[in-house]
N, C-alpha and C positions, 0 to 999 in steps of 0.2 A: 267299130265306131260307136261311142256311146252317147245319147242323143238324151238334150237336159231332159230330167223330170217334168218341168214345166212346159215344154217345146211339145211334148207329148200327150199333157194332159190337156193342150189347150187346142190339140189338132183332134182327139177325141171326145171334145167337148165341141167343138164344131161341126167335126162330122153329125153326133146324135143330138144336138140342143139345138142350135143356130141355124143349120140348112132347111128349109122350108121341107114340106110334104113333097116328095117328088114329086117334079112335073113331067113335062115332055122332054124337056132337055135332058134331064138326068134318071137313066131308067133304076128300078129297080135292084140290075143285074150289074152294072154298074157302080152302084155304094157295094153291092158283096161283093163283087172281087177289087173294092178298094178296101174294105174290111181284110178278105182272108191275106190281100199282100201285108197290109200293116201289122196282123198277125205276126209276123216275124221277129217285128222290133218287142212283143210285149212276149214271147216266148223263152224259156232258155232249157235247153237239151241236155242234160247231164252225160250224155256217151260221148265218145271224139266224134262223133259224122259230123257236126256244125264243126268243131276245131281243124280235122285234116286241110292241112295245105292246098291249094286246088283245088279240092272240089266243091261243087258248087251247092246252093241251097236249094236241095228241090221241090217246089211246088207239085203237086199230080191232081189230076181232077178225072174222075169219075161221073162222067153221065153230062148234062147239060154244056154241050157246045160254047153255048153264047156265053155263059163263064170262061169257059176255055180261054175263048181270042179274049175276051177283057182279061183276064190275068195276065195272056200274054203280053199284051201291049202296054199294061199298066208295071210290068217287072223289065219292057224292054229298054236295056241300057241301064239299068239297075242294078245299085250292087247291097247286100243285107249283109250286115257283121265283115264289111272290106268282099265280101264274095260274090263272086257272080251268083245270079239268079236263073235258074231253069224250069220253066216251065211245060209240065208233060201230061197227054189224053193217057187215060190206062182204058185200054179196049177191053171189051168183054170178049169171051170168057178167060182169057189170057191170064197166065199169072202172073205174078208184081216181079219183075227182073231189076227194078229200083228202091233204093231206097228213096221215099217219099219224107222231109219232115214235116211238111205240112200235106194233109189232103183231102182236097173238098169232095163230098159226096152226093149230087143233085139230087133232087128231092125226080126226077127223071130217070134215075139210074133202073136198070132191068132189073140186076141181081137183087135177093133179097141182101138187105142189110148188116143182119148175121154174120153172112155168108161172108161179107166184102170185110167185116172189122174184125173175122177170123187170122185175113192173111199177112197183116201189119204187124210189125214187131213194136216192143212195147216202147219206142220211142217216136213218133208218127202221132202228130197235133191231129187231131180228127176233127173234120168241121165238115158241115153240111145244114143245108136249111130243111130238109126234112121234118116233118113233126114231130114234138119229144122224141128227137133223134139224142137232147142232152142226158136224158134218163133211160135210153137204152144203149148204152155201150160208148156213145161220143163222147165229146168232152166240149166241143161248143155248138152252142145251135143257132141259128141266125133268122129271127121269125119276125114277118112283117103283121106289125100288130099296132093299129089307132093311128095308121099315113107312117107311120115309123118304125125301123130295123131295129129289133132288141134283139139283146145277145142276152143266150141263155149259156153258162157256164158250170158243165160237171168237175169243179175242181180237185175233189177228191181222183177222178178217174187221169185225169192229167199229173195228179203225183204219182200214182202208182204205174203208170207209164215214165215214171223217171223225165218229165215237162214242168216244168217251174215257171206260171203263168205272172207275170207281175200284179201287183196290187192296183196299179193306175187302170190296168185294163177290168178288173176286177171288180175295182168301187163302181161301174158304167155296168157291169151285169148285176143279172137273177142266178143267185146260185141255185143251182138245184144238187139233190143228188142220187 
């Protein structure tokens, strides 16, 4: 499904310019895992895992619960590129049995962070709100800074994982690298 340029630019321009400073209504955790789902649409994977017939797109989240169910419920009955949407906990200390293309990494998680971006294969969007999580090893980081969610974006690291982040998602970050 290809969604206009402008339908896009003008849902991430409301997300970060027009929504007030979080209130009670709308937490926090809430705008991230409406960020890492939208994620999808501003991604594109160069390997077949997004192209295979059937399978679906899978989100995984690492550490932070209260992401978890909001990703859930926010991808439920969702479909990203005509595909189902799946949503998965990766337990500690377990190893990754899925392919994850996107996967958040709570700034909560136990393991050290090293540790977790060791066992990803180089196609896996890495996102996590952790601190200069974008300058060690991630590729987006999502940091609550002045009442509002900036995306910080390692672009370089997301090419070299073979992820081609679109430019509309791009001009709204801080590159770093």
């Amino acid at each position: 499904m290809h969604i206009p340029l402008w339908k896009s630019l003008l849902t991430i321009f409301l997300l970060i310019f027009v929504l007030p400073p979080l209130s009670h209504a709308t937490t926090l955790a809430q705008v991230k895992a409406a960020f890492i789902f939208k994620f999808a649409y501003y991604a594109s994977w160069s390997d077949d895992t997004v192209n295979e017939n059937n399978s679906p797109l899978n989100f995984c989240v690492a550490g932070s619960s209260e992401i978890l169910e909001l990703l859930a419920l926010t991808a439920e009955n969702e479909r990203v590129y005509q595909k189902p949407v799946k949503v998965m906990e990766l337990e500690t200390p377990a190893p990754i049995k899925t392919h994850c293309h996107i996967l958040f990494i709570g700034h909560d998680y136990p393991k050290p962070i090293t540790t977790v971006l060791e066992q990803f294969p180089m196609n896996t969007l890495l996102v996590s709100d952790i601190e200069d999580f974008s300058r060690n090893g991630g590729m987006i980081e999502l940091r609550y800074l002045e009442g509002k969610l900036k995306l910080f974006i390692n672009y370089e690291k997301a090419k070299r994982a073979n992820i081609q982040i679109r430019s509309a998602l791009l001009a709204l970050a801080i590159i770093v690298e």
